[in-house]
C-alpha positions as CSV (number, residue, x, y, z in Angstrom):
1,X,63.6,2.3,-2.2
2,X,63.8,-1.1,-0.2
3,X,65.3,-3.8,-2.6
4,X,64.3,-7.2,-1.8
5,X,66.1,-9.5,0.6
6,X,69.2,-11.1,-1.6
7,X,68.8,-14.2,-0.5
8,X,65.6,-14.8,-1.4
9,X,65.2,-17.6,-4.4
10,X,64.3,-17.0,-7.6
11,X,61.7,-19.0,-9.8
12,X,64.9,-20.3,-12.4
13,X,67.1,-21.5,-10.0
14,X,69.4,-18.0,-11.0
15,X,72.2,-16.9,-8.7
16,X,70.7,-13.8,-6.2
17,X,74.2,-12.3,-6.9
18,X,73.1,-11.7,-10.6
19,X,73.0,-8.1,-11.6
20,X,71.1,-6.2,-14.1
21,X,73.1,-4.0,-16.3
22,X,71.7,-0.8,-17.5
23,X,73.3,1.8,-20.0
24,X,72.9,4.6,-21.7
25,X,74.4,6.5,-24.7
26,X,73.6,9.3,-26.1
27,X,74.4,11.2,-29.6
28,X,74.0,14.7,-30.9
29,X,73.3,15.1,-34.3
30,X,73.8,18.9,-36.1
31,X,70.6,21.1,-35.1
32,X,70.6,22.8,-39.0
33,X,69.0,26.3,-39.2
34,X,68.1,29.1,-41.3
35,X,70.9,32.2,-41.1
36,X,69.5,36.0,-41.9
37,X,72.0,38.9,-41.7
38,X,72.8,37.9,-37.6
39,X,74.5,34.5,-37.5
40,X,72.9,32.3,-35.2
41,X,74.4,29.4,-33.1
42,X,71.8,26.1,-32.7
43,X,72.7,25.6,-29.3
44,X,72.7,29.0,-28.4
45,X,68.7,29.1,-30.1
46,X,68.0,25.5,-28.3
47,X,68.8,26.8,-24.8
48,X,67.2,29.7,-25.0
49,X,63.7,27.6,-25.9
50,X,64.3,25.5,-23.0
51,X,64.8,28.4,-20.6
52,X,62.2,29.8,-21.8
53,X,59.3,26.9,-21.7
54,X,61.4,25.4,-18.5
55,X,60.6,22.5,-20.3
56,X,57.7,22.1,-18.4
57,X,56.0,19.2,-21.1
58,X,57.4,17.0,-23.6
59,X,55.5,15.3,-26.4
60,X,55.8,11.9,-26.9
61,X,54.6,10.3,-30.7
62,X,52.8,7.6,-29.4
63,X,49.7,6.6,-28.6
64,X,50.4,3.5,-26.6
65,X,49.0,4.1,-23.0
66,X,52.0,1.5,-22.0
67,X,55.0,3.7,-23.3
68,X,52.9,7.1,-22.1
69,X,53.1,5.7,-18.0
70,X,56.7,4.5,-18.6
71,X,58.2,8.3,-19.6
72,X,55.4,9.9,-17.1
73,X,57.1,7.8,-14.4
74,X,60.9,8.6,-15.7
75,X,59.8,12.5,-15.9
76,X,57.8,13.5,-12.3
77,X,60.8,13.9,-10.3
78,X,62.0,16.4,-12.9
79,X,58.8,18.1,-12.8
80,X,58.1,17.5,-16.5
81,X,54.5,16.6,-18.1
82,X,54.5,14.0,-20.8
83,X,51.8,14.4,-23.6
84,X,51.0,13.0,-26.4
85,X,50.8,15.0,-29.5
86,X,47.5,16.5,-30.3
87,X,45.4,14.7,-32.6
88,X,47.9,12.0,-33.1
89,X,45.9,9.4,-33.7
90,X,44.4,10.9,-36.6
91,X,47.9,11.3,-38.2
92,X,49.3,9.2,-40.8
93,X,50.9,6.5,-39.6
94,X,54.9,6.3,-39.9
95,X,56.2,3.1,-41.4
96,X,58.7,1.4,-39.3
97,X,60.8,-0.2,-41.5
98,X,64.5,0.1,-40.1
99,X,66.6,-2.2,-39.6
100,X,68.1,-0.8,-36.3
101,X,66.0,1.1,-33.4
102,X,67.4,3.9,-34.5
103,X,66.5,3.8,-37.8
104,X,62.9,3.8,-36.8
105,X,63.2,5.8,-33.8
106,X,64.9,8.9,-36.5
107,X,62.3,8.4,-39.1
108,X,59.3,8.5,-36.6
109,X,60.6,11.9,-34.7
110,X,61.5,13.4,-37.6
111,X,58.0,13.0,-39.2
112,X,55.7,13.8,-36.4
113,X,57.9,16.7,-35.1
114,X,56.2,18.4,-38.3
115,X,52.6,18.0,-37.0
116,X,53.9,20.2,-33.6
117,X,55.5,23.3,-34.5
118,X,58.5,24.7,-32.7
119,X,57.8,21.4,-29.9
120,X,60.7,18.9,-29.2
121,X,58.8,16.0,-29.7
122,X,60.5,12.6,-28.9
123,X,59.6,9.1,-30.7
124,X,61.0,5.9,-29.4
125,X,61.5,2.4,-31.1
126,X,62.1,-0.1,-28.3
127,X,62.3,-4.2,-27.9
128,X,63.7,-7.5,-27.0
129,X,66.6,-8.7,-27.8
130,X,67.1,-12.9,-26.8
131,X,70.3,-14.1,-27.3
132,X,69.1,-17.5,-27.4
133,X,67.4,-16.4,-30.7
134,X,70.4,-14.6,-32.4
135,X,68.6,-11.0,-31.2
136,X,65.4,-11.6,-32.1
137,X,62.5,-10.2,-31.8
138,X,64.1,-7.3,-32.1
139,X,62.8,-4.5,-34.0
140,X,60.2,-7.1,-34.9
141,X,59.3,-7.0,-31.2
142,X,55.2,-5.7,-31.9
143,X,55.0,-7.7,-34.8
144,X,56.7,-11.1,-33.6
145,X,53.7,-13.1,-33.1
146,X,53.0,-12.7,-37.4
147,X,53.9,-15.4,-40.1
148,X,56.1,-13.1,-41.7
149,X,57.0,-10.2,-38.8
150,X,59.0,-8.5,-40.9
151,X,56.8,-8.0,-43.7
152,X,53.3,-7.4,-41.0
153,X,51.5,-3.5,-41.4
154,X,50.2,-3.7,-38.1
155,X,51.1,-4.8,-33.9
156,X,50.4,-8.5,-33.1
157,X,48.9,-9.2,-29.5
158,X,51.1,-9.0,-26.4
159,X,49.7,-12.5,-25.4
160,X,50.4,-13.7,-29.1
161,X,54.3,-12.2,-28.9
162,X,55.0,-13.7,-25.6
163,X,53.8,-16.6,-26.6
164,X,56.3,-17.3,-29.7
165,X,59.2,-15.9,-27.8
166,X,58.5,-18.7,-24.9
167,X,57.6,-21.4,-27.5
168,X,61.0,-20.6,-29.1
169,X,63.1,-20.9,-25.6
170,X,60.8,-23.8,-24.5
171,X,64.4,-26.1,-24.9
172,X,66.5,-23.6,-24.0
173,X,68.1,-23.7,-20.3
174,X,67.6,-21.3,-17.7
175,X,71.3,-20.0,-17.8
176,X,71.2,-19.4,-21.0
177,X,68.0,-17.6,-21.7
178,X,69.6,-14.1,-21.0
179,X,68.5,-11.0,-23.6
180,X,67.9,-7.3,-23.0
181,X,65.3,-4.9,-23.3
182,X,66.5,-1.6,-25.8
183,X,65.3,1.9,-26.6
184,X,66.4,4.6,-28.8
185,X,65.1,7.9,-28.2
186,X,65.1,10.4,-31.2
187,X,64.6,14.2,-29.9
188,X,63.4,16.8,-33.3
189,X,61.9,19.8,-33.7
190,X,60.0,20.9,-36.7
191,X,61.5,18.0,-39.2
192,X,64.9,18.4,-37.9
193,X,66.4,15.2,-35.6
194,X,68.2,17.4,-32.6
195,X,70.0,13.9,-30.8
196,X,69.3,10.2,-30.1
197,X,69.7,8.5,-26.8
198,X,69.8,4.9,-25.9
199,X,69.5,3.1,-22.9
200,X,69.5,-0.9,-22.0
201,X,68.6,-3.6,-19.5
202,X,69.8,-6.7,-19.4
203,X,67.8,-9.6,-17.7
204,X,66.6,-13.1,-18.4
205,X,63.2,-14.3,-19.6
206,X,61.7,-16.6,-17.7
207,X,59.7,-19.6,-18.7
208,X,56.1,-18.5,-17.7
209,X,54.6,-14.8,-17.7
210,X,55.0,-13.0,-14.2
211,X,53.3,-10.0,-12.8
212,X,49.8,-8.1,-13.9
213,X,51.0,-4.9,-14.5
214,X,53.4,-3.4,-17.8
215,X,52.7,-4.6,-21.4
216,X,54.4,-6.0,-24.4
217,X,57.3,-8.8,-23.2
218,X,57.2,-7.1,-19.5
219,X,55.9,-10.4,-18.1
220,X,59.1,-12.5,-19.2
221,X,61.3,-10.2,-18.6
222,X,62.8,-10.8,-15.1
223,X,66.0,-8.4,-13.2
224,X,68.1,-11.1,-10.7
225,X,68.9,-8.4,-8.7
226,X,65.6,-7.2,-7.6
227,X,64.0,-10.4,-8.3
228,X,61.1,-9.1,-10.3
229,X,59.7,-8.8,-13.9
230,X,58.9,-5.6,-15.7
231,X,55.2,-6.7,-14.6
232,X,55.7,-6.5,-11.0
233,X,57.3,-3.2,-11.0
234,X,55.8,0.2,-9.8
235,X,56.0,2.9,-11.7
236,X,58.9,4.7,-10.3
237,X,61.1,1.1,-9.9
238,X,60.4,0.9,-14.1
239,X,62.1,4.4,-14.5
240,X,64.9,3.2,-12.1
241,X,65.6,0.2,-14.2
242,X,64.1,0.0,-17.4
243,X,65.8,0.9,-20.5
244,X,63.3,3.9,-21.2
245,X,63.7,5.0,-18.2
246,X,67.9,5.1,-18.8
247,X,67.3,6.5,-22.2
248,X,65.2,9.7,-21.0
249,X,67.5,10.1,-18.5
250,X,70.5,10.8,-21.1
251,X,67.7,12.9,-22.6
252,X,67.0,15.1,-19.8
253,X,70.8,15.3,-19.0
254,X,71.2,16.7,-22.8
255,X,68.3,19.1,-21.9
256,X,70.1,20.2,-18.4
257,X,73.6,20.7,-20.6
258,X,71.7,23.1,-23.2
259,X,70.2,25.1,-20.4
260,X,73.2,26.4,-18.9
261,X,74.6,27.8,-22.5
């Protein structure tokens, strides 16, 4: 991929020589199981399934058609199909109330992996963080736009969201208006959480939405060193840079480490 000329300004008056940052971390959590009269190792189960099903799809718990593109575009090169789980939307829905990504990320994998039996299905809890605004939205992000975020049942419009984060910054100078964009990934299997992965990007939000494409805070969200929002980038740019895109990459590592037990 062609990155954009360097020297090209930028609509905040930010340095071209600004970098994004993104990161990843990954961590493996025990993968309990039932013993009979043969011990049997988790890993040595795990791999096997993976050889097996050449992990050829992954289920997703979501329904968001935004969140389905953004693993679809982190997963083709691997030759991996991204689904969502069947009949999702007809399942209850998991409360998400963390306090960390994590937190929800866990809770949500752990349920739904019960409605897919023997799948690894993977649930996400992802966000803004504005450093301007002491981390918020955070894991408020869907709900931001409410009275009361933390207390709302249900997602707030994207418009609505945007909208509160840029009335909040509207004093705020352009140097200062840095955050990041977070995920945590939470792989389980049947009830049990098999690892968490998390990935970053750090940016700044801009004053004024940019871009048609991408959903949620995409619009704000603008990298220095490519000179674009989340909105403006393809598909396979948003698996290169976003923090999704660096989370299921620490995922499919972990998958590519099992298979060789």
């Amino acid at each position: 991929m062609e990155l954009a000329n360097p020297k090209k300004s930028d609509p905040q008056g930010l340095k071209p020589e600004s970098s994004v940052v993104l990161s990843a971390r990954v961590e493996l959590v025990p993968f309990p199981v039932r013993l009979s009269n043969e011990a049997r190792f988790p890993d040595i189960l795990l791999s096997s399934y993976l050889r097996h099903s050449h992990m050829r799809r992954i289920l997703i718990a979501t329904s968001n058609p935004g969140k389905l593109r953004d693993f679809a575009g982190a997963a083709v090169r691997n030759g991996i199909e991204i689904g969502s789980i069947p009949g999702f939307t007809s399942l209850p829905a998991v409360v998400e109330d963390g306090l960390t990504f994590e937190d929800n990320a866990r809770k949500k994998a752990e349920e739904y992996s019960r409605h897919a039996a023997g799948e690894i299905v993977l649930a996400d809890d992802s966000g803004l963080e504005v450093d301007a605004l002491n981390g918020a939205p955070g894991v408020h992000s869907a709900r931001y736009a409410a009275d009361q975020p933390h207390l709302a049942s249900e997602n707030t419009d994207d418009e609505a969201n945007n909208a509160r984060v840029l009335r909040e910054l509207r004093k705020i100078p352009a140097e200062k208006r840095t955050g990041r964009f977070v995920c945590v990934l939470a792989a389980a299997r049947d009830g049990q959480i098999l690892a968490t992965f998390r990935g970053t990007a750090e940016g700044v939000i801009l004053d004024a939405p940019r871009g048609m494409g991408g959903f949620g805070y995409d619009p704000l969200f603008y990298f220095p060193q490519i000179q674009k929002t989340f909105a403006e980038l393809s598909a396979e740019e948003k698996a290169r840079y976003s923090h999704r895109g660096a989370a299921f990459r620490e995922f499919l590592q972990w998958c590519d480490g099992l298979s060789t037990v």
